[in-house]
PyMOL Python script that loads the backbone (N, CA, C, O; Angstrom):
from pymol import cmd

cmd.read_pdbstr("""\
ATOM      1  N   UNK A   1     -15.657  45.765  67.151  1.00  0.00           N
ATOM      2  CA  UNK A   1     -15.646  46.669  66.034  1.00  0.00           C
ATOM      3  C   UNK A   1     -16.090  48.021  66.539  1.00  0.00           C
ATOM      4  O   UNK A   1     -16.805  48.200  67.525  1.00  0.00           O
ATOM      5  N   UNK A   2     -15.645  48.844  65.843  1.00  0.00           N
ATOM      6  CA  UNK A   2     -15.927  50.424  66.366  1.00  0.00           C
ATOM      7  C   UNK A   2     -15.744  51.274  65.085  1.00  0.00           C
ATOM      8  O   UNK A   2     -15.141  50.678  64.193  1.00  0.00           O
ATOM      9  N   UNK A   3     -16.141  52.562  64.796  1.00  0.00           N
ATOM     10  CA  UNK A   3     -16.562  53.560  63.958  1.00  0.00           C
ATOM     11  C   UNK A   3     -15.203  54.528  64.348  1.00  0.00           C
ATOM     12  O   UNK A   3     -15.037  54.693  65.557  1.00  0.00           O
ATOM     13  N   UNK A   4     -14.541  54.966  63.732  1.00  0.00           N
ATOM     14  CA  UNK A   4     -13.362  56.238  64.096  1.00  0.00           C
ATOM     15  C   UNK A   4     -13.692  56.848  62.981  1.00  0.00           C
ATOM     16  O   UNK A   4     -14.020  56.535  61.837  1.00  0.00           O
ATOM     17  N   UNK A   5     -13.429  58.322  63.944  1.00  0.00           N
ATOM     18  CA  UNK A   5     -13.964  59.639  62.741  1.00  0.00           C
ATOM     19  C   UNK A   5     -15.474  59.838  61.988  1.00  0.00           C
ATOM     20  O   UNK A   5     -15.697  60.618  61.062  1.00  0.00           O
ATOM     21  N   UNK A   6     -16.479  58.900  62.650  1.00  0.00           N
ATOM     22  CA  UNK A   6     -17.365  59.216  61.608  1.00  0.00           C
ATOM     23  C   UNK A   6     -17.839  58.419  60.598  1.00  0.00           C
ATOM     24  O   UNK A   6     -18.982  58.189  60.205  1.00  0.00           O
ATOM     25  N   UNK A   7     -16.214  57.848  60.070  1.00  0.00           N
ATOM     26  CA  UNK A   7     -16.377  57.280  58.697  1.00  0.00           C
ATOM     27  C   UNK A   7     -15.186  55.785  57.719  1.00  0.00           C
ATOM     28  O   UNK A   7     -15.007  55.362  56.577  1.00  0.00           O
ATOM     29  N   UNK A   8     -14.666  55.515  59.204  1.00  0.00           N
ATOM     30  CA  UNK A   8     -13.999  54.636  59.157  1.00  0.00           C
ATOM     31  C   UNK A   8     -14.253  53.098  60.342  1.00  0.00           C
ATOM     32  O   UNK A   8     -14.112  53.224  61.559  1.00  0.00           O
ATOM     33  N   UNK A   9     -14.495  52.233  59.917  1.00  0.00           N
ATOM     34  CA  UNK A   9     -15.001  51.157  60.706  1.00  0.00           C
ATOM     35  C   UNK A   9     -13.974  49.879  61.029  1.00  0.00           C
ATOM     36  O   UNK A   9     -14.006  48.865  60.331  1.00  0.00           O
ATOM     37  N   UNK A  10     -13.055  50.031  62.164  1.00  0.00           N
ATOM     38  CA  UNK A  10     -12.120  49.323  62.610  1.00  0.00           C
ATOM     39  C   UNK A  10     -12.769  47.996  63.116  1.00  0.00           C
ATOM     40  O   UNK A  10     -13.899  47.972  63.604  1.00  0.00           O
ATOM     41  N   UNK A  11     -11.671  46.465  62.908  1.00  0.00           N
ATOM     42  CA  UNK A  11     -12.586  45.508  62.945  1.00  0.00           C
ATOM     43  C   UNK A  11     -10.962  44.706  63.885  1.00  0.00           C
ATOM     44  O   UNK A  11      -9.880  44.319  63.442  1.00  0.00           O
ATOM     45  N   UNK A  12     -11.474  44.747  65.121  1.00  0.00           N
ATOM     46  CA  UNK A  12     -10.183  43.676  65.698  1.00  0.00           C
ATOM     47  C   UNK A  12      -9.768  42.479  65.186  1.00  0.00           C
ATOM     48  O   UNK A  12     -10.347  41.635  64.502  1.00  0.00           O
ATOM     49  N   UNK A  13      -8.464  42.566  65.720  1.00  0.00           N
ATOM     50  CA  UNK A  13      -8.083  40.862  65.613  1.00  0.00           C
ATOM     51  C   UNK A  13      -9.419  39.850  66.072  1.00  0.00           C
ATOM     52  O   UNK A  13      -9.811  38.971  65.304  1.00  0.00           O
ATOM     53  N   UNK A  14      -9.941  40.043  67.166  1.00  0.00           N
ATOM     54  CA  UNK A  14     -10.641  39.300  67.834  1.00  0.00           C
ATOM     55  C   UNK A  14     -11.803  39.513  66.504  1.00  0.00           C
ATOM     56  O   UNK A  14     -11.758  38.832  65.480  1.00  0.00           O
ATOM     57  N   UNK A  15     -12.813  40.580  66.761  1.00  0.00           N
ATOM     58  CA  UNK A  15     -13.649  40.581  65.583  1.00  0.00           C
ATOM     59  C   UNK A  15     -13.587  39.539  63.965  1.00  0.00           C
ATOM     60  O   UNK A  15     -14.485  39.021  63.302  1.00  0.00           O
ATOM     61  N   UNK A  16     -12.214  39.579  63.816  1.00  0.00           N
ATOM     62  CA  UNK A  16     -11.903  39.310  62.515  1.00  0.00           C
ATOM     63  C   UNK A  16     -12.162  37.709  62.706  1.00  0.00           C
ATOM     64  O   UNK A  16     -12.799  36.990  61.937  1.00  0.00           O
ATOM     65  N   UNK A  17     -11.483  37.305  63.976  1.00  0.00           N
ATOM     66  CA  UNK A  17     -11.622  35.858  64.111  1.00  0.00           C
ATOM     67  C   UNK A  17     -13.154  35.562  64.479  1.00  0.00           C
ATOM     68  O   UNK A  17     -13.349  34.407  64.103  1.00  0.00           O
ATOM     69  N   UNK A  18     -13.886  35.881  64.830  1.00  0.00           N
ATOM     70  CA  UNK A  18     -15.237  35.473  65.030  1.00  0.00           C
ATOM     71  C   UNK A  18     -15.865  35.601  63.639  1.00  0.00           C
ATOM     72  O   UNK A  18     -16.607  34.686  63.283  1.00  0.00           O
ATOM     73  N   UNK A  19     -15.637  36.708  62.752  1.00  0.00           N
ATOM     74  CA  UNK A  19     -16.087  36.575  61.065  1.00  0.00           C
ATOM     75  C   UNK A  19     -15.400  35.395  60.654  1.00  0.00           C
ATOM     76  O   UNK A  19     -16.130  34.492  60.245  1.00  0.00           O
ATOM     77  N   UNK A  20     -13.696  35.105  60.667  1.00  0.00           N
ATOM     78  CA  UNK A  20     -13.709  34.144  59.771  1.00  0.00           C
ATOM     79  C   UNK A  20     -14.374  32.567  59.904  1.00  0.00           C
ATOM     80  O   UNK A  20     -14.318  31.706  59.026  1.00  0.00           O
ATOM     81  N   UNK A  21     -15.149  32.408  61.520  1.00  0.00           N
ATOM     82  CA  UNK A  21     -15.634  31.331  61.990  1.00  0.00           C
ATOM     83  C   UNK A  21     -16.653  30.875  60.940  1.00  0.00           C
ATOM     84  O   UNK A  21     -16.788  29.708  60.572  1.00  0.00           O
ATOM     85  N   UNK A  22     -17.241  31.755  60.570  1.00  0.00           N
ATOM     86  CA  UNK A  22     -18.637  31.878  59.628  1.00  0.00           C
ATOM     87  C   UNK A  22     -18.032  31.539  58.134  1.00  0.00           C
ATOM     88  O   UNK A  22     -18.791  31.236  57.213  1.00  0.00           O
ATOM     89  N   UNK A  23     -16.423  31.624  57.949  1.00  0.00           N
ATOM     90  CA  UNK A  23     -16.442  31.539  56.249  1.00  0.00           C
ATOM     91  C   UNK A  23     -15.073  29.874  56.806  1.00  0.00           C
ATOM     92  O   UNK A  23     -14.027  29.936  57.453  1.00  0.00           O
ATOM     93  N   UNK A  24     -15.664  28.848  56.278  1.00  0.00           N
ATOM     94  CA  UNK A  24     -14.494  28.262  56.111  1.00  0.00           C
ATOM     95  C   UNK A  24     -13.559  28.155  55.182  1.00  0.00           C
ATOM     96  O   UNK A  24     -13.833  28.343  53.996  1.00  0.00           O
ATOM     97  N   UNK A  25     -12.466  27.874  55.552  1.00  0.00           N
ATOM     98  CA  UNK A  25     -11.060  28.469  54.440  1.00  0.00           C
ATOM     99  C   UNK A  25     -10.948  30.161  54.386  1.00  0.00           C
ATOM    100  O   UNK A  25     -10.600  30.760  53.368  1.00  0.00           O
ATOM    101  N   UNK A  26     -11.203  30.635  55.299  1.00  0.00           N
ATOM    102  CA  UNK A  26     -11.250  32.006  55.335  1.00  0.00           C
ATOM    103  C   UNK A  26      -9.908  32.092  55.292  1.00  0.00           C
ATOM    104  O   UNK A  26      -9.126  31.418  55.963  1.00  0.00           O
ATOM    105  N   UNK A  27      -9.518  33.319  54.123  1.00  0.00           N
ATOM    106  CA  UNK A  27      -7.812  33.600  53.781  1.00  0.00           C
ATOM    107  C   UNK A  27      -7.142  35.113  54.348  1.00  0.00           C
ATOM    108  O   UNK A  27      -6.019  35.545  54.085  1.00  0.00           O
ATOM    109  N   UNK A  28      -8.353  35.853  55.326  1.00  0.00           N
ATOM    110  CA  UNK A  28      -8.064  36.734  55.626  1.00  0.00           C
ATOM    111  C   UNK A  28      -7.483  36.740  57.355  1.00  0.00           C
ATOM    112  O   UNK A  28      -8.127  36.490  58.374  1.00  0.00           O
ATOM    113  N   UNK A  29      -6.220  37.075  57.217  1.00  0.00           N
ATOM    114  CA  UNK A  29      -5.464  37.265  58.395  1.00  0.00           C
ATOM    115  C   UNK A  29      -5.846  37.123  59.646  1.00  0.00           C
ATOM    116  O   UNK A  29      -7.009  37.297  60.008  1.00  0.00           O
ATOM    117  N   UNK A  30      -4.424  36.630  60.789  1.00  0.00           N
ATOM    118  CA  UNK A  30      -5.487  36.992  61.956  1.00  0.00           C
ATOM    119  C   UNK A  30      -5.333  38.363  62.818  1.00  0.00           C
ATOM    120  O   UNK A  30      -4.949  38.536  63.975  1.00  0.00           O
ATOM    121  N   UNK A  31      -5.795  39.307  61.780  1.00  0.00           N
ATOM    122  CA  UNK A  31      -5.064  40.450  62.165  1.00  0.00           C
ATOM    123  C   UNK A  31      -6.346  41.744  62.331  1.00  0.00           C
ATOM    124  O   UNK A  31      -7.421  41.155  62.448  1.00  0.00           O
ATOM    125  N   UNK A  32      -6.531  43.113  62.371  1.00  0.00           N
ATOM    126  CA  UNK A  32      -6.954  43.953  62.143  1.00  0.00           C
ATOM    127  C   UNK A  32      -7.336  44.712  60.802  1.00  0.00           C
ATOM    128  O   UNK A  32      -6.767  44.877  59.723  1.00  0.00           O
ATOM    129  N   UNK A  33      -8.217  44.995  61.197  1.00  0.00           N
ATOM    130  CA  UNK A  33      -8.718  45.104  59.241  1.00  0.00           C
ATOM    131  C   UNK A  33      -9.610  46.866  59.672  1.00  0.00           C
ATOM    132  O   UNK A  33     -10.094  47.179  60.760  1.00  0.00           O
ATOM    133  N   UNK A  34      -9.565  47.620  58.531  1.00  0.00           N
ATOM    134  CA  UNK A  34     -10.881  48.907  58.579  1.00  0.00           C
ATOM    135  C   UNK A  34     -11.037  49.086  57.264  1.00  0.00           C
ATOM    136  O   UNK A  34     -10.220  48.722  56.418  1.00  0.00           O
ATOM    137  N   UNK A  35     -12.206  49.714  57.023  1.00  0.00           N
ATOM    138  CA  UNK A  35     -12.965  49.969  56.331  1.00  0.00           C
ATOM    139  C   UNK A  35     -13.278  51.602  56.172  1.00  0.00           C
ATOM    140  O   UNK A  35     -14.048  52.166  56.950  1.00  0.00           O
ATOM    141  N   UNK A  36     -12.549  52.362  54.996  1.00  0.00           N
ATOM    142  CA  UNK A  36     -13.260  54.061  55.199  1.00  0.00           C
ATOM    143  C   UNK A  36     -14.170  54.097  54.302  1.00  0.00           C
ATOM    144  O   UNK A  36     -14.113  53.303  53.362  1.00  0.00           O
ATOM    145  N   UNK A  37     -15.433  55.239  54.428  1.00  0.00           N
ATOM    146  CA  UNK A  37     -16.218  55.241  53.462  1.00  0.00           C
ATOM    147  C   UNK A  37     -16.441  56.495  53.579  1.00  0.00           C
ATOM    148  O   UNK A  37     -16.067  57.142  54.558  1.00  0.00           O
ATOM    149  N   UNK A  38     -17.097  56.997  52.561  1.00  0.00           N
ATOM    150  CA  UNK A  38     -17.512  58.432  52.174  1.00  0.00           C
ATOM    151  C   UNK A  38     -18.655  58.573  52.457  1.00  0.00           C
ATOM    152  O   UNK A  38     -19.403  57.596  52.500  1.00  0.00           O
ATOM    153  N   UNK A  39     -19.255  60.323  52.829  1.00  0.00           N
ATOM    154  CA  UNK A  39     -20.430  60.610  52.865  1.00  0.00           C
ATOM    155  C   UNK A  39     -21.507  60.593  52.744  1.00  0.00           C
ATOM    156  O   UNK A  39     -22.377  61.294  53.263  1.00  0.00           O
ATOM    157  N   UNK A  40     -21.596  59.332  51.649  1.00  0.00           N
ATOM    158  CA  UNK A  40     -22.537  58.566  51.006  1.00  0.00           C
ATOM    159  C   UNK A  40     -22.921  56.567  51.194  1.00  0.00           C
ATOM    160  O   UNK A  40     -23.759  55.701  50.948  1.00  0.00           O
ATOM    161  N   UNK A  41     -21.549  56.818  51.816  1.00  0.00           N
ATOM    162  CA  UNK A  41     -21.344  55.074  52.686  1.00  0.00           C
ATOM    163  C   UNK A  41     -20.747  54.239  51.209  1.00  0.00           C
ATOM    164  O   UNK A  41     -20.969  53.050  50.982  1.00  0.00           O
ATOM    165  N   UNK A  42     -20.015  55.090  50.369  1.00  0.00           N
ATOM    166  CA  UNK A  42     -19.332  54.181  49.645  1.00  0.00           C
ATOM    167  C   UNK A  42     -17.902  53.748  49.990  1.00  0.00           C
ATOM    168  O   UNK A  42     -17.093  54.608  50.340  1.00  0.00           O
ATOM    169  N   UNK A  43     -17.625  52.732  49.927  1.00  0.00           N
ATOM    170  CA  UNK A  43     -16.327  51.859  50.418  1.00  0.00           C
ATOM    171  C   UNK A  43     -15.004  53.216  49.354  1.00  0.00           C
ATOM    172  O   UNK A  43     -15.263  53.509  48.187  1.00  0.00           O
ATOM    173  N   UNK A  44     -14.080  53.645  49.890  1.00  0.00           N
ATOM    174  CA  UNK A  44     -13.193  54.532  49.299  1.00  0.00           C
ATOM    175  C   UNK A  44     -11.985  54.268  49.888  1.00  0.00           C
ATOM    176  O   UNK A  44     -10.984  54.886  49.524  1.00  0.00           O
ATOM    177  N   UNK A  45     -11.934  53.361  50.826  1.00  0.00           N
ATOM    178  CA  UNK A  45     -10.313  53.055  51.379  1.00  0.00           C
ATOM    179  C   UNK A  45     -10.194  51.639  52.460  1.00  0.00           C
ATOM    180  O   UNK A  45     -10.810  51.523  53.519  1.00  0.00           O
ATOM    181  N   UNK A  46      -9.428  50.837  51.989  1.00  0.00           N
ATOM    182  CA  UNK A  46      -8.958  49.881  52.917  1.00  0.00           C
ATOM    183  C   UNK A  46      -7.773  49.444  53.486  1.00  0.00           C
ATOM    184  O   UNK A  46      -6.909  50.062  52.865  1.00  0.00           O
ATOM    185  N   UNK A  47      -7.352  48.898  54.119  1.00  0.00           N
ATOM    186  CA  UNK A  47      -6.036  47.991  54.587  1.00  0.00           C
ATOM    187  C   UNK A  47      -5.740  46.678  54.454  1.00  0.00           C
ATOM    188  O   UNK A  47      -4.745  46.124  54.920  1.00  0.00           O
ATOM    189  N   UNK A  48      -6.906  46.005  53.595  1.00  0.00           N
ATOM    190  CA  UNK A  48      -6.619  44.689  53.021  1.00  0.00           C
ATOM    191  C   UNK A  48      -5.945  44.778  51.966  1.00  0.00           C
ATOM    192  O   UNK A  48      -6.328  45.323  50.930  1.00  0.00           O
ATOM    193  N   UNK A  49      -4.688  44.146  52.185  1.00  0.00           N
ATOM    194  CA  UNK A  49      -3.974  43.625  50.929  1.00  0.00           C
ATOM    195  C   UNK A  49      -4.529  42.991  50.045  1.00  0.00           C
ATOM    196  O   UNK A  49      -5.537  42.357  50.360  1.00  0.00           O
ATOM    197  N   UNK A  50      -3.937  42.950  48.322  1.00  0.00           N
ATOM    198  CA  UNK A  50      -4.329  42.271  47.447  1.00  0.00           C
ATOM    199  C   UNK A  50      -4.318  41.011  47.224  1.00  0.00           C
ATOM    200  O   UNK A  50      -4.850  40.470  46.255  1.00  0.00           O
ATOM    201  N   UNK A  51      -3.486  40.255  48.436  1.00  0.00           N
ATOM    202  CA  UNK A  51      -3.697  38.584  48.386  1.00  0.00           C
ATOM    203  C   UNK A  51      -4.782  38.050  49.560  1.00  0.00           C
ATOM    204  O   UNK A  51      -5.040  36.908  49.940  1.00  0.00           O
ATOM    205  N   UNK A  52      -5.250  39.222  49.926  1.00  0.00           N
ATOM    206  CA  UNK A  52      -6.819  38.258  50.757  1.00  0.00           C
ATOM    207  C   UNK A  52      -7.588  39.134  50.503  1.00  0.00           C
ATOM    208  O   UNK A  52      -8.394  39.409  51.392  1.00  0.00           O
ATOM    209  N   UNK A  53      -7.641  39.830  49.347  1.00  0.00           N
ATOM    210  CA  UNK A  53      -9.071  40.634  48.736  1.00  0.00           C
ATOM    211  C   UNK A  53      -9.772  39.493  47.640  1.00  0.00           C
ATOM    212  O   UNK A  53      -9.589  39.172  46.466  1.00  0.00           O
ATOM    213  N   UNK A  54     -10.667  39.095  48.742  1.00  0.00           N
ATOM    214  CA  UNK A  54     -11.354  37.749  48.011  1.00  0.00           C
ATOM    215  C   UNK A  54     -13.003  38.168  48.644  1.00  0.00           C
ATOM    216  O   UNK A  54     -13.383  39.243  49.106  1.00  0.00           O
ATOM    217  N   UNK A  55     -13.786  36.842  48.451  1.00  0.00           N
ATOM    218  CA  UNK A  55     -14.776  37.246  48.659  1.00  0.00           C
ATOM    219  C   UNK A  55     -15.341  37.538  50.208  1.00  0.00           C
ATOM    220  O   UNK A  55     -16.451  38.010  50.456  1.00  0.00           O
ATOM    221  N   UNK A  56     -14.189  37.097  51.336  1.00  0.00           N
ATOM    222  CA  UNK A  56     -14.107  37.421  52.256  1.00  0.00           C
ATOM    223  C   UNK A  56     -14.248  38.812  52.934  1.00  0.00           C
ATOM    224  O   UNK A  56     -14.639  39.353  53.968  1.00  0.00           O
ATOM    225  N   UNK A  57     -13.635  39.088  51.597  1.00  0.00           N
ATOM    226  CA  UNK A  57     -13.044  40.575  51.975  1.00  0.00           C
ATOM    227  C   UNK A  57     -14.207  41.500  51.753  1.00  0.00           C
ATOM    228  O   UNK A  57     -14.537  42.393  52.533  1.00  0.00           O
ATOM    229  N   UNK A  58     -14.859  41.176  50.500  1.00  0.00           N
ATOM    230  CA  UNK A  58     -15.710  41.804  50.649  1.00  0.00           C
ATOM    231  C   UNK A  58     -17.172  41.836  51.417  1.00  0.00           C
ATOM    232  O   UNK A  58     -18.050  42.691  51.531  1.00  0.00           O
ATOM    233  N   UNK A  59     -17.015  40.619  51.838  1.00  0.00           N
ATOM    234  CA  UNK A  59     -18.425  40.446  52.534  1.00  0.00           C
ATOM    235  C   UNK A  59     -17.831  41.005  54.031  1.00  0.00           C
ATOM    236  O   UNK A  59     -18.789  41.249  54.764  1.00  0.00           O
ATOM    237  N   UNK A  60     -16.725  41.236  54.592  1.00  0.00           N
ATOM    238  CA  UNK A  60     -16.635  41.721  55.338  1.00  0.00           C
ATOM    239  C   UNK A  60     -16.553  43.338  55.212  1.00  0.00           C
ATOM    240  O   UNK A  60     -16.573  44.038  56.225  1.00  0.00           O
ATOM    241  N   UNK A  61     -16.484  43.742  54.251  1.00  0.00           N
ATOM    242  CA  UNK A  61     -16.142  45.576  53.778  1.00  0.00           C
ATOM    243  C   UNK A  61     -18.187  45.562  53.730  1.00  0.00           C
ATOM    244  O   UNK A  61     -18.726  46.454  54.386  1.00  0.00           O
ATOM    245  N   UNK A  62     -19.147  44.521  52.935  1.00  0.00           N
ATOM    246  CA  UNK A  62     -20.255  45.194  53.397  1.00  0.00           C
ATOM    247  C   UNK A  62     -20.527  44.862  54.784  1.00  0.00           C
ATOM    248  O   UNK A  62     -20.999  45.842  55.360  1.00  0.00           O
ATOM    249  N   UNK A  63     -20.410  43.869  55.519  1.00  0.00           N
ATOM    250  CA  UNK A  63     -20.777  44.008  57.168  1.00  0.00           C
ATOM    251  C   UNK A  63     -20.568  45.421  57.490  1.00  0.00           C
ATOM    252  O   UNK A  63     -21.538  46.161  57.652  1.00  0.00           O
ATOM    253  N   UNK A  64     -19.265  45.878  57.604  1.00  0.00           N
ATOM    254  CA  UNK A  64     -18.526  47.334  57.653  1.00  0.00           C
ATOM    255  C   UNK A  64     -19.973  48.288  57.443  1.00  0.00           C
ATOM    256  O   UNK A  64     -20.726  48.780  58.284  1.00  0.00           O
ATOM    257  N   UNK A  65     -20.000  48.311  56.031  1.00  0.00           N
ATOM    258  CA  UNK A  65     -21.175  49.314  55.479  1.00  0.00           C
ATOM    259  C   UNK A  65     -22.329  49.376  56.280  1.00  0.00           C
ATOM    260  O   UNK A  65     -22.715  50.435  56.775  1.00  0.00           O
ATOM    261  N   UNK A  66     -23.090  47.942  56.487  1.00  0.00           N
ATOM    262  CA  UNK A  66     -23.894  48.241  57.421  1.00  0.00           C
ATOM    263  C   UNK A  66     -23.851  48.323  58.350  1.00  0.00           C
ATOM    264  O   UNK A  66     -24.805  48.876  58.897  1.00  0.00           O
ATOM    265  N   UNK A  67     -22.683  47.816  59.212  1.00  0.00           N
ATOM    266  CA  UNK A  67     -22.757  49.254  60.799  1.00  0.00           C
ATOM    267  C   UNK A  67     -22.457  50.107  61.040  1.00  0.00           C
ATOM    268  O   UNK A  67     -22.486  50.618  62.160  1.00  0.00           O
ATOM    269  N   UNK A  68     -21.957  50.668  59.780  1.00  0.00           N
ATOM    270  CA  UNK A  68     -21.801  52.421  59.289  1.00  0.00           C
ATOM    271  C   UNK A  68     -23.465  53.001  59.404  1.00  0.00           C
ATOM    272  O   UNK A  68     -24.004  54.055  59.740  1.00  0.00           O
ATOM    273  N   UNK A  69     -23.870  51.770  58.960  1.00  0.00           N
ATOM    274  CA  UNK A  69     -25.849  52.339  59.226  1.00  0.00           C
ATOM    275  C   UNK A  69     -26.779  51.766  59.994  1.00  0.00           C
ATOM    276  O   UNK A  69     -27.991  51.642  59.816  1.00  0.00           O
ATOM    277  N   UNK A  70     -25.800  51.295  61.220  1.00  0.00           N
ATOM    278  CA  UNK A  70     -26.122  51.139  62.558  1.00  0.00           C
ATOM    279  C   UNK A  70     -26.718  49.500  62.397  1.00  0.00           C
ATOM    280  O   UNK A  70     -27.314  49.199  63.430  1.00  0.00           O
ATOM    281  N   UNK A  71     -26.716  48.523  61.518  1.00  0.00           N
ATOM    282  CA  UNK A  71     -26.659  47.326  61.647  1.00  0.00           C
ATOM    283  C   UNK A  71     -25.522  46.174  61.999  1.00  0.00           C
ATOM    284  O   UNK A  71     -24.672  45.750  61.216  1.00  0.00           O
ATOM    285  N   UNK A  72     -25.711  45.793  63.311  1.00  0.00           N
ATOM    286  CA  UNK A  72     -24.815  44.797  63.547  1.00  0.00           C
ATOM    287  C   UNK A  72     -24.654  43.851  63.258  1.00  0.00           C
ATOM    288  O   UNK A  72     -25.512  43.126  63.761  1.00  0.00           O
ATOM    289  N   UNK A  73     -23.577  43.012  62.311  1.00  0.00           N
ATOM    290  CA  UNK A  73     -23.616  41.818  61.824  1.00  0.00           C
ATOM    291  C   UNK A  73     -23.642  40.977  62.828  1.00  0.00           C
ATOM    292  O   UNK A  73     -23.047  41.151  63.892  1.00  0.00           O
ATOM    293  N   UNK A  74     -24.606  39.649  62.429  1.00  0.00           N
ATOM    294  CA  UNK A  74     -25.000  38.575  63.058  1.00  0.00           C
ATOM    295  C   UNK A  74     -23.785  37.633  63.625  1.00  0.00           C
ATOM    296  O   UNK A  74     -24.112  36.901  64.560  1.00  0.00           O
ATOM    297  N   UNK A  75     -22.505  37.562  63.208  1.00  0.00           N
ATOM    298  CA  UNK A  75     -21.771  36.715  63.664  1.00  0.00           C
ATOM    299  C   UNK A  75     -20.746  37.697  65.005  1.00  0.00           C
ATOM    300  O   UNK A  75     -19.851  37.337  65.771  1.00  0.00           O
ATOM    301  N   UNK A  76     -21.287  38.746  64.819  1.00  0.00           N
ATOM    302  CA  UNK A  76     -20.438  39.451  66.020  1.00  0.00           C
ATOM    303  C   UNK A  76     -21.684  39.752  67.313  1.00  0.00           C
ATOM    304  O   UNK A  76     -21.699  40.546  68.254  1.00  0.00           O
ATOM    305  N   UNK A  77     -22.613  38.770  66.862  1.00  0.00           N
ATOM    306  CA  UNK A  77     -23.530  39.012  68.372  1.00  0.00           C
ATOM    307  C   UNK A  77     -22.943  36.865  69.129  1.00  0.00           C
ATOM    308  O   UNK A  77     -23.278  36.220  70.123  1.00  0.00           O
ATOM    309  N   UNK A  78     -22.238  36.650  68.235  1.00  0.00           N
ATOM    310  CA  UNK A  78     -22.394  35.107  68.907  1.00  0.00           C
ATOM    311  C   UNK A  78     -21.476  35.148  69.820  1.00  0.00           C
ATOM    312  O   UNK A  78     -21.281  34.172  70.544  1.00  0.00           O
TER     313      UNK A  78
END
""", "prot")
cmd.dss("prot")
cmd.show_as("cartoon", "prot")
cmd.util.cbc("prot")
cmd.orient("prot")
C-alpha cells in the first residue's frame, strides 16, 4: 500500500489479498482498490464498485484512513 498525491491511498492486488485473508467470504476482488480523502481525512472518492461495497469495503476504506494518519493495519504487517 502507498499514499499518491498526499491524499489518495492505493492498495495492491497483493495488499488486497492479504486483507481479504482476515475477512472470510471476502467479496472484494482480486484486484487493486484506492481510497481519496480530503483535507480533513474524510473518505470523498473510491474505485470500489457497488457490488462489493459491503462491509469489506468499508473496513478496508477505514484501514486506508488510518494510514493516511500514519497507522499501519495489522494484517499488512503478517
Amino acid at each position: 500500500m502507498r499514499i499518491i498525491n498526499g491524499n489518495k491511498v492505493f492498495f495492491s492486488t497483493n495488499d488486497v489479498r492479504m486483507f481479504a485473508r482476515t475477512w472470510p467470504g471476502c467479496i472484494l476482488q482480486d484486484r487493486a482498490y484506492w481510497f481519496e480523502f480530503d483535507g480533513e481525512g474524510n473518505l470523498v472518492d473510491t474505485n470500489i464498485p457497488e457490488n462489493e461495497d459491503g462491509l469489506e469495503a468499508i473496513a478496508l476504506a477505514d484501514d486506508a484512513g488510518q494510514y493516511m494518519a500514519g497507522t499501519r493495519p495489522r494484517w499488512a504487517t503478517v
